[in-house]
C-alpha positions in Angstrom: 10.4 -20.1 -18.5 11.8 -16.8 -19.9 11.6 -16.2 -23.2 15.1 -16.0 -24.5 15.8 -19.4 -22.6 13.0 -21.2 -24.8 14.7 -19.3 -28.1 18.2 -20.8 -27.1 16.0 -24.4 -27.1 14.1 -23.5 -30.5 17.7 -21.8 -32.2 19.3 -25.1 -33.8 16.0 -26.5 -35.2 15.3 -22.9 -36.1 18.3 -22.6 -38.1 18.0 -25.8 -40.3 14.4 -25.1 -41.1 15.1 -23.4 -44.4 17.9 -23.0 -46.9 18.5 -20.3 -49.4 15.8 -21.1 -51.6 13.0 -20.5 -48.5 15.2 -17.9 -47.2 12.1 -15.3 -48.0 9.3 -17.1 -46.3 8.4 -15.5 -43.1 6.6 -17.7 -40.9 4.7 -16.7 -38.1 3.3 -18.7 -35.0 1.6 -17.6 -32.0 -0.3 -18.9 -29.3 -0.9 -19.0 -25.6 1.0 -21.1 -23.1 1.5 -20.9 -19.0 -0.7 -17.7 -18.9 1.2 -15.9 -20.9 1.1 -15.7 -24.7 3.7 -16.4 -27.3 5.2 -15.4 -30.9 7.5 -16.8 -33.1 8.5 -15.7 -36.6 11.1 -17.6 -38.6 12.1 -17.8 -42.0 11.7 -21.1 -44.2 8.8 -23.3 -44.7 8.4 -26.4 -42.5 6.1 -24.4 -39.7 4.4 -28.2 -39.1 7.8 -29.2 -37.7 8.8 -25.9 -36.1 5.2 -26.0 -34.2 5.4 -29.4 -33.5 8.9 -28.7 -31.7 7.7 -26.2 -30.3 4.4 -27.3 -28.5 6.8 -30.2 -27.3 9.1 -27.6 -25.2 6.4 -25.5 -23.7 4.3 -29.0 -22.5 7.9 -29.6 -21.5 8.1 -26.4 -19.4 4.5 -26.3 -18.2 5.3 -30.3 -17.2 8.7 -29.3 -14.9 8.0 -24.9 -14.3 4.2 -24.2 -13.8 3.3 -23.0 -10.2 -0.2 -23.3 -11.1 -0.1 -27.2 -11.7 0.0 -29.5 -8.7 1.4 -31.6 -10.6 4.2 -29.7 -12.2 7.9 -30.7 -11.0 8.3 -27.7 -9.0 5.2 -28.0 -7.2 6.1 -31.2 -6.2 10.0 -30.4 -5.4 8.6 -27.4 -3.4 6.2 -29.5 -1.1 8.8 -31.6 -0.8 10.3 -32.5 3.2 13.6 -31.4 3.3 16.7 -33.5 3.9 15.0 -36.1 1.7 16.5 -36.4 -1.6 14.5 -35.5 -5.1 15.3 -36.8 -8.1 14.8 -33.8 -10.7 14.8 -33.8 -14.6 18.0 -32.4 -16.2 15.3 -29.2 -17.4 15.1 -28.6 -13.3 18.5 -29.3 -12.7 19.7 -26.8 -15.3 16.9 -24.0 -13.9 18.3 -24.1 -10.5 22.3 -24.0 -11.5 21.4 -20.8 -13.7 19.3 -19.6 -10.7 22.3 -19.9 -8.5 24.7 -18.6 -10.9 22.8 -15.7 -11.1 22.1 -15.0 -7.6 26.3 -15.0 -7.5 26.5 -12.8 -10.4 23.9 -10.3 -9.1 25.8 -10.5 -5.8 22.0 -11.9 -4.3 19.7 -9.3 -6.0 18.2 -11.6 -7.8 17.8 -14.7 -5.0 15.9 -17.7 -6.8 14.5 -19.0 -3.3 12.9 -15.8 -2.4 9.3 -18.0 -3.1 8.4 -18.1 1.3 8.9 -14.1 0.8 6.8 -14.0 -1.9 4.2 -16.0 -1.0 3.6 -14.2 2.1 3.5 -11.3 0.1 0.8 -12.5 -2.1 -1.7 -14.0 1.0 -1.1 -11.1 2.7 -2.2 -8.8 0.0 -5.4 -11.2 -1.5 -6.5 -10.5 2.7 -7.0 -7.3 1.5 -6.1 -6.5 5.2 -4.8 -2.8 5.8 -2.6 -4.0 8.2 1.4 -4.1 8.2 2.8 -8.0 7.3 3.2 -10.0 10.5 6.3 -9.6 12.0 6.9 -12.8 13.1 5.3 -14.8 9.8 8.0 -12.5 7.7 11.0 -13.4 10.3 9.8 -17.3 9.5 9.4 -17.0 5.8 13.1 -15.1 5.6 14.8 -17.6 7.4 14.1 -19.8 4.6 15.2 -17.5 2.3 19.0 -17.4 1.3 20.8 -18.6 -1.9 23.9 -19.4 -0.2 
């Protein structure tokens, strides 16, 4: 999940965490989530809340985003057989309309189902083989590539 999407989540409960009075109380919290690692600093006093949110939306993210869980809601929406319908969370939903909406604005540079490409990419490289891609396997995996 980028970052500045999991700071619009945290900004509401981050602004009622501290009045005036704790104005001057920084409050730091960092961690690692999703192979990554993460730092948030706030002003006010109620960091047992704050983290406590906070953990809650990154398991929440992990739960619906991580590519490394097989259980994760994208793993299972990509495995899933086309022309049958999914039922995804409102998180998902909301991921995939922005991905879309910026595959428009970006007039396809950025292309959110780019992920056959990719992972052709990645095999092909982990090979270690000198060779070029296959020509065929990258006609396959873009023919399943296109936003539109």
């Amino acid at each position: 999940m980028p970052t500045w999407i999991l700071l619009f989540a945290l900004c509401p409960l981050l602004a009622g965490c501290g009045g005036p009075a704790e104005a001057k109380t920084l409050q730091v919290l960092f961690g690692e989530t999703m192979g990554s690692s993460f730092e948030l600093k706030w002003h006010g006093q109620d960091a047992a809340a704050v983290e406590g949110l906070l953990r809650e939306e990154l398991e929440g993210a992990d739960a619906t985003f991580s590519l490394w869980r097989t259980d994760s809601e994208i793993a299972r929406f990509n495995r899933y057989a086309r022309g049958e319908p999914f039922v995804a969370s409102e998180r998902l939903r909301e991921a995939v309309a922005l991905g879309l909406q910026l595959a428009e604005w970006s007039e396809g540079a950025f292309d959110p189902t780019c992920g056959p490409l990719t992972e052709l990419y990645r095999r092909h490289r982990e090979s270690e083989d000198d060779a070029a891609l296959d020509p065929v396997a990258w006609a396959e995996a873009l023919a399943l590539v296109g936003y539109q």
